[in-house]
Every structure is written in structure tokens, then in C-alpha cells.
N, C-alpha and C positions, 0 to 999 in steps of 0.2 A: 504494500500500500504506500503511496508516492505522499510524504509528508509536504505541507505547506511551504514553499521556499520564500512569502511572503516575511520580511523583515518586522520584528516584536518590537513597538515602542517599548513595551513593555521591559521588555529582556535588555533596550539599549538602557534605558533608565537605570537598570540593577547594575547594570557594566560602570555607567559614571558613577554610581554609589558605592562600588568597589574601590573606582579608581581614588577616592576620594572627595569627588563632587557633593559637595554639602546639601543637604534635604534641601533649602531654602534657596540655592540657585537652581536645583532641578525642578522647583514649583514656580519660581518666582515670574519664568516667562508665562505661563501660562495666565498667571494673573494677571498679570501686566495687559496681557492679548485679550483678556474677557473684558477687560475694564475700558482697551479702544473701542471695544464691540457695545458699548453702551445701548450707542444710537441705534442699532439692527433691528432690535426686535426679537433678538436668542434669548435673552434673560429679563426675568419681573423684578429678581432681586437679589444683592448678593451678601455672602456672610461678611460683616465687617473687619474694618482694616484689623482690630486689635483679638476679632476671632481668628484671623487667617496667622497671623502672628502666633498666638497661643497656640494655633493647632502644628504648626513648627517647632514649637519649643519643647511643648509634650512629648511628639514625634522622634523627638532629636534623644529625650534621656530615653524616653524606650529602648532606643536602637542600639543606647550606648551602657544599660544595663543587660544587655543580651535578649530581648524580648526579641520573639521570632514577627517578624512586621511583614507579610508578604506582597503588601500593597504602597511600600515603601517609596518615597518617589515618583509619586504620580496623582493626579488631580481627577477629581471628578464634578459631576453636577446632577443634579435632580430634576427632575418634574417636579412643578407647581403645586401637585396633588400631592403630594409626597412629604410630610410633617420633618421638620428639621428644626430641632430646640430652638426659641427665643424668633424667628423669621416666620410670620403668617402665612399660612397656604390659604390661597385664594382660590385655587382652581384658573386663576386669569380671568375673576371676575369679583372687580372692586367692588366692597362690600359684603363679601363674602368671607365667612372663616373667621380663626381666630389664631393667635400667637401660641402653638402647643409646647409645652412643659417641658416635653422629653420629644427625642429624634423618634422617626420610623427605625424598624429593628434592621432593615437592609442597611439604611444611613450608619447606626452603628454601628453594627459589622464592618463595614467597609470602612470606617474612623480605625474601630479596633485593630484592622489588619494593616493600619499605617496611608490611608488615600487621604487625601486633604480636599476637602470640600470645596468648593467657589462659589456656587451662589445656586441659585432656582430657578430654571427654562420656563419660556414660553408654552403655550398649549393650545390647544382647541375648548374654548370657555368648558368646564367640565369634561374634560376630553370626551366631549361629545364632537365627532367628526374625524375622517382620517386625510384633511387637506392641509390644515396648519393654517386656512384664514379666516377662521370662526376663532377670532382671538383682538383685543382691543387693538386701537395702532399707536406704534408700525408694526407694521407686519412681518413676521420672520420671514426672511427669501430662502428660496432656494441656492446652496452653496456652490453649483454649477454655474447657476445661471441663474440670475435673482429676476427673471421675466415669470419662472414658474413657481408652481407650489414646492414649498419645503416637504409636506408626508405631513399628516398629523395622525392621531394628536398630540403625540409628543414629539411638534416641528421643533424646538428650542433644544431637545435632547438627540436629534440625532445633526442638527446644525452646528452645536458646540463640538461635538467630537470631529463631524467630517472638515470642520473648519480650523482642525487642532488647537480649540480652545481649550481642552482640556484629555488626558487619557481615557476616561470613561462618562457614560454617561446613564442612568437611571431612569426608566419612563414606568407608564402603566401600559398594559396590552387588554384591552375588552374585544378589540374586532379586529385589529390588526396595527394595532398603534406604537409595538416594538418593531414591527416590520415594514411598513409601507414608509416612515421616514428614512429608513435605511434604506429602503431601494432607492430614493427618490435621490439622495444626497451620494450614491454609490460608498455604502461601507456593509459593515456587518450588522445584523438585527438580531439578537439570539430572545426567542420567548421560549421559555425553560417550561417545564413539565407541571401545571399549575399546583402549588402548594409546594414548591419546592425551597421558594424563596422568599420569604414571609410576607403578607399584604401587608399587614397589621401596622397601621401609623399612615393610613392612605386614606383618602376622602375617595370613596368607588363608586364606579359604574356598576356594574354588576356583580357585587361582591362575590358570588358564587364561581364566576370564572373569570373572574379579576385575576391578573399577574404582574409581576416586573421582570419588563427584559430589560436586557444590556445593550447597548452601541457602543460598539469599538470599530480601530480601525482594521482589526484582525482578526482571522476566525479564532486563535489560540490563544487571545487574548480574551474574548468574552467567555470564552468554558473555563481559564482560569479565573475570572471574577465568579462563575459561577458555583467555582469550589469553594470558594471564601465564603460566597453569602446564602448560600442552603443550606438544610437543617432546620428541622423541627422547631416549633416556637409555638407555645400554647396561648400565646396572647394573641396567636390568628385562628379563626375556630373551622380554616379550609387549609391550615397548613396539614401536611400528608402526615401521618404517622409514619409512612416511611422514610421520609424526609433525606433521615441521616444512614441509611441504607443505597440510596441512589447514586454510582456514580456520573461527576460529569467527565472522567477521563476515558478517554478514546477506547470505544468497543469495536471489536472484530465485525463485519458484515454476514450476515449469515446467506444469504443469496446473491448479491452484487447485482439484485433485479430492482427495477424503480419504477412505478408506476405516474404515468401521464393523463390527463385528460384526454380523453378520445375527440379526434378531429372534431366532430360536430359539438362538442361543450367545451371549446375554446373559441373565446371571442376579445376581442381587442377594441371593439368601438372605434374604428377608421382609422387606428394606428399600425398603418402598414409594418415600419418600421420596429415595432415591436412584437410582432409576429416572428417576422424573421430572426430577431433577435433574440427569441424562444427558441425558434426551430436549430438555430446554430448554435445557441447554449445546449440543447436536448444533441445533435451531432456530435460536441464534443464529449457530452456525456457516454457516450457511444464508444466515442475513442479511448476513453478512459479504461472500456474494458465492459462497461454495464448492458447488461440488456433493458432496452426500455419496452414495456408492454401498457396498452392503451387501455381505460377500464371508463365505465360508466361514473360519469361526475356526480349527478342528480341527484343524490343522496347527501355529499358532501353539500351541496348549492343548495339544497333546502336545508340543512341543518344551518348554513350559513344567513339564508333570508331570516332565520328566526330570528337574529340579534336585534334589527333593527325593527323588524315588521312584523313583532307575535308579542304575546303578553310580557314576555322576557322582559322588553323595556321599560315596565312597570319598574322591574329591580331601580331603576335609577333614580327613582321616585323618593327611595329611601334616604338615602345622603342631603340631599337640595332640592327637593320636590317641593319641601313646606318656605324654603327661599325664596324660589321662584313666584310662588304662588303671592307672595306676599311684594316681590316685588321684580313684577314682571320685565316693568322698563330697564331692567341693571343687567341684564340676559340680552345675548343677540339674538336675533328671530329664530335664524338656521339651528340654533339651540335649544331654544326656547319650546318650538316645534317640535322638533325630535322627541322631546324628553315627555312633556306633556301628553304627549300621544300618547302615552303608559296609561292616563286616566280612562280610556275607553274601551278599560278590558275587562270581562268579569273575574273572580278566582276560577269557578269552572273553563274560562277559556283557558286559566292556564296550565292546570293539570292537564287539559287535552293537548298544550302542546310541550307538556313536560314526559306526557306516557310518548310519542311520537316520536321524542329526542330520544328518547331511550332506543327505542327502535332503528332509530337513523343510523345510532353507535353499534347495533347488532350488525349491521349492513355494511357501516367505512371497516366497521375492525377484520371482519372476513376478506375484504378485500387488501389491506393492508397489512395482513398475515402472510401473503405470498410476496413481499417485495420487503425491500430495505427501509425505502419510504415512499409517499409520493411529491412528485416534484409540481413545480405550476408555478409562472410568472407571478412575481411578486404583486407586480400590478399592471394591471392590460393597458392603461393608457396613461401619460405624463399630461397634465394639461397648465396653462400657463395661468397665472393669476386671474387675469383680466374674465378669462372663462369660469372661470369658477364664480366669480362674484356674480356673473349673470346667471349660473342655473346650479345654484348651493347645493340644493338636496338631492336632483335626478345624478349629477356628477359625483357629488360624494360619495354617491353608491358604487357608482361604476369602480371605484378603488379600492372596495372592499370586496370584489368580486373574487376573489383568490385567497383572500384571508380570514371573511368571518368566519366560517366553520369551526375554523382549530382548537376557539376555546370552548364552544361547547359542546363538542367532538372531545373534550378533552385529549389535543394532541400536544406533542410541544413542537417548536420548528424554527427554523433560522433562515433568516435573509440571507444571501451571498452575492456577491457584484458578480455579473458575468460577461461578454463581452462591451464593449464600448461600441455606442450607438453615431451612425453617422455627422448625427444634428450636435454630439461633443456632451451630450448627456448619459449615462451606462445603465446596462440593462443590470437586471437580478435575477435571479430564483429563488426558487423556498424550498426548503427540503419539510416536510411537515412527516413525524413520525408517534406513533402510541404514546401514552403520559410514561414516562421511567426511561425512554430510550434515547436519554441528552447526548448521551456517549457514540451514540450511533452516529446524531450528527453529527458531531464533532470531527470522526471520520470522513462523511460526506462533504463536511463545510470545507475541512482542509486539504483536498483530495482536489476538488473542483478550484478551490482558491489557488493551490495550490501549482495548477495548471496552466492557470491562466498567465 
């Protein structure tokens, strides 16, 4: 199996902290770089001069009483939704939220492993939406090309990393919002095996299959954050009991077979260019040695229309339903809309589409018992700003066409960049595999990255 020859921020990081390079010059660019990025649009808010300070000094006697730091030398940022001591989570919607006590337990973790925080990313107001401009302005651009959409809903968290503001990045995933920023921005999307990696200390979408993925610039960089921050935690009541049984380190393939969408349930919405751009990512997968076999989508596609369009989105009713209601003007439409629609479901609508989902999972899992995983454009079409503001809700959807499924399929899956698109923007894939088989991606992600 052909390892990643893609180069580890990560791994360069450890190398200057061998050679001597002090915590606070291998942080200090970073900060520096989030702080020009004021005016972008990537961040609501960041930790203070005399927090970022402290968390170097801390960092530094750790190191220097032997404490094992794996995270040592390197910066990250959060989602907005994501509770980070003493700094408001808004969700990206002023007026909303309050200053929480104590961090989210991933934030922890990731402090405790030696990562130094910078500050809280932009979102899609509640990360409801996966475009990145259902969020107050200015607006987060696109890192390639700020004409188009960043990927939402956590645009700010995969904009900081692809813009090397920072080593890592932190989001929420309800329908594809660890992945679709990552295709968009061309880096890595990793959404981890839900309840792997503790909610707990998150304002949610759908608590039930609510997660946190990672943005990185590497595949073997976000499986190594994912080692850090899994494990069990009873203060999430959807963290896994196996939690701390799961590895995320690189599994063997047991078929080298990968299942695709069959020709007629692949659609692109008049993006020529990203057809192709599938079919030659799917070629080289080829070359790589894999057999690719075609299977019935429709089951995945209807599992995935439930996010948005069945009683499910009632869930979202829970966190800020009683906000909104109270003050609808503080809410953007395209949000406002979405969310509210939860009120015009009965309970019995949604045990019928909760016995369905069950059913849906008897159907992807037999199918995705014969293959490694299956694969599927991260997202069928790139669309530029400008469009998106004129048709919010019909387009938003179109970008969730390849992702909603996964979480309540409960699968886990990763973004990967794959070839470079003529127009100077880069295509992705997903590998999307059963909840427990992180390691398979990890395989997968690095294998294909790895090739490129």
C-alpha cells in the first residue's frame, strides 16, 4: 500500500521543535497571519493577546517538565458553535449565546495535547446551510478564488486552514459541513465515526448525529488529531461506548473494491467540468489497483433528503428554536426558513421517518459490506457567490447532494483533493465508510492523496 508522499506540517513543526525553535516563534506566524485576516470574514473572534500568551507559557513548562505534548507547535481554531472558556458562541448570530465557563471537551483535548488556540471561525448562522453565505458580513471567500462560495457551514474553519492560518481546524458536520468546505477550499475534510469525538460543549443541529470533523492540510494529519481527540466522555450522552476501542490508525483493506454511484444517480447540475473531474478521479482510482463496481444510490439519496426535508429538522428546534421565535429579525431568512420548517411536523410523522431510516441502514450496510467504501464527489457543483444569493435554498441543496446521508447512515468519511480543475479550482472525493472504520480511511485518504 503506497503511503502519502504529501509533506506533514505537522511532522515539519516537530522537526523545528527538535531543532530548537521555541513554541512561540513556531505559533507566533500564525497569529500574526489571522490577525491581517481581520477584515475577510474567516473569524467572529479571537482568544486574547494575554490568553494566547498564557497558553505559550503553560505550553512551554509542560514541555520542559517532560509532559508528552503531541500537539506541540501548532495552532488551531474553532467553529463558532463550539464553547471555548470566557469567548461567546454565537453561532454567527449576534445576540445569541452566552460567554461559557468551561471549553468544549475537543477544545480541551486538543489545549491538553499542547495546540494553541487563535480564535472562533465564521459559519453559516447556526450552521444551518452548507455555502458559507448565510452568515452576517463580510462574507468568508472562497481561498481559491474569492468570486465563489467558501463550503459551509463551517466556511471560517476550512478557510483558516487552507489559507494556512492556522495547523488545524474544528467544525460541526450535521449534512456535510466537515466536508463540503474542504472540497471547496481543496484540503482534507475528515468526519470521524459519530460519537467518536465528543459533541459535548457544542450549540447542535441535530444532536443525534451531530459530529466534529477536522480540516487539515493533510490526510495524516487529521487521523493524527483524530487520535488525540477520541475517547469516550460521559458528558456527551451520543458519545460511543466504544469510543476508546476505535482505532484511527491505518487498517488493512479487506477487498481493494469501492463502490460508485451508478451512471444514472450521478448528477452534476450543468457542471460539465466536474463530471469529468469525477470520472478521472474514479480512473485513477483504477490505477491505483481498485476495482470500482456501480450500485444503486437511492437509498443513500433518500436517507440523505431526510436531513433537510422530514421531521428530523424538528431536532434543530431544540438549541434556538425558542430564539428565533422570539426574535425572528436577528436570523437571516435562508435560516430562519430552514429551521422553522421543523414546526410543521407531527411526533407521529417522525417515528415514520425514524422506522424508514432504520430500514434505509439495513439496505447502504449490505451494500457496503462488499467494498472498502463508497466513493462520490464531494460536491456536484462549485457555484460563485453572486448565484447563490439569488437562489439560497434550491442551490444549497444541490451541495448537499453527496453528503447528507452519512450522518444519519451513521457512516464516517473524508474529503480528499483530487485532481485540479481547468477553471484553477480542485476537484475532491469522499470516501464514506460504516461508523468504527476511521482507519480504513485513513488508508484510502492516503493512498489516493498520496498519488496525486
Amino acid at each position: 500500500m503506497k503511503p502519502s508522499n504529501q509533506p506533514s506540517l505537522f511532522n515539519e513543526r516537530r522537526e523545528h521543535a527538535r531543532n530548537g525553535v521555541s513554541i512561540r516563534e513556531l505559533v507566533l506566524k500564525d497569529w500574526l497571519a489571522s490577525k491581517t485576516a481581520s477584515e475577510d470574514g474567516v473569524f467572529v473572534s479571537y482568544v486574547s493577546d494575554d490568553q494566547f500568551e498564557t497558553s505559550i507559557k503553560d505550553l512551554t513548562e509542560r514541555l520542559s517538565s517532560g509532559e508528552d505534548q503531541p500537539l506541540a507547535g501548532l495552532t488551531f481554531t474553532v467553529k463558532d458553535n463550539i464553547d471555548v472558556q470566557g469567548i461567546v458562541t454565537s453561532s454567527n448570530c449576534p445576540g445569541f449565546g452566552s460567554i461559557p465557563s468551561k471549553s468544549s471537551t475537543a477544545v480541551i483535548k486538543a489545549q491538553d495535547a499542547g495546540a494553541i488556540l487563535i480564535g472562533k471561525t465564521t459559519m453559516d448562522q447556526f450552521a444551518t446551510g452548507l455555502n458559507g453565505t448565510r452568515s452576517p458580513e463580510p462574507l468568508c471567500r472562497n481561498s481559491i478564488n474569492p468570486e465563489y462560495i467558501p463550503g459551509g457551514s463551517s466556511s471560517g474553519s476550512g478557510v483558516s486552514v487552507a489559507k494556512e492560518l492556522c495547523s488545524f481546524s474544528l467544525g460541526s458536520d450535521t449534512g456535510g459541513s466537515g466536508r463540503v468546505p474542504a472540497a471547496a477550499n481543496g484540503i482534507i475534510g475528515l468526519k470521524p465515526t459519530i460519537g467518536l469525538i465528543s459533541a459535548a460543549g457544542m450549540v447542535y443541529c441535530n444532536q443525534s448525529f451531530d459530529c466534529v470533523p477536522i480540516f487539515t492540510k493533510h490526510a495524516a494529519d487529521a487521523f493524527e488529531i483524530l487520535e488525540v481527540l477520541s475517547g469516550y466522555d460521559e458528558q456527551d450522552p451520543y458519545s460511543r461506548a466504544d469510543a476508546d476501542c476505535i482505532s484511527a490508525k491505518q487498517t488493512s483493506l479487506k477487498t481493494k473494491r469501492l463502490a460508485i454511484p451508478r451512471q444514472t444517480d450521478l448528477h452534476f447540475f450543468g457542471d460539465n467540468i466536474a463530471s469529468d473531474m469525477f470520472s478521472s478521479n474514479i480512473e485513477h482510482l483504477k490505477e491505483l489497483g481498485f476495482e470500482i463496481v456501480e450500485v444503486d444510490f437511492s437509498a443513500f439519496a433518500e436517507a440523505g433528503d431526510m436531513v433537510f426535508k422530514s421531521p428530523l429538522v424538528a431536532e434543530r428546534l431544540v438549541d434556538y428554536g425558542e430564539f428565533i421565535k422570539n426574535n425572528p429579525d436577528a436570523v437571516l431568512s435562508p435560516v430562519r426558513h430552514a429551521i422553522t420548517n421543523g414546526q410543521t411536523f407531527s411526533a407521529s410523522d417522525l417515528y415514520t421517518t425514524l422506522h424508514r431510516l432504520e430500514k434505509l441502514k439495513q439496505i447502504t450496510s449490505k451494500t457496503l459490506d462488499k467494498v472498502d467504501a463508497l466513493v462520490v464527489p464531494t460536491i456536484p457543483r462549485m457555484y460563485k457567490i453572486e448565484e447563490m444569493l439569488a437562489d439560497p435554498m434550491a442551490l444549497n441543496n444541490v451541495m448537499g447532494t453527496y453528503t447528507y446521508f452519512a450522518n444519519p447512515l451513521d457512516l464516517c468519511a473524508v474529503a480528499v483533493p483530487g485532481k485540479q480543475r481547468p477553471d484553477g479550482l480542485v476537484s475532491s472525493i469522499c470516501f464514506n465508510a460504516p461508523a468504527g472504520h476511521d482507519g480504513v480511511l485513513k488508508a484510502l485518504a492516503g493512498m489516493f492523496e498520496g498519488s496525486n
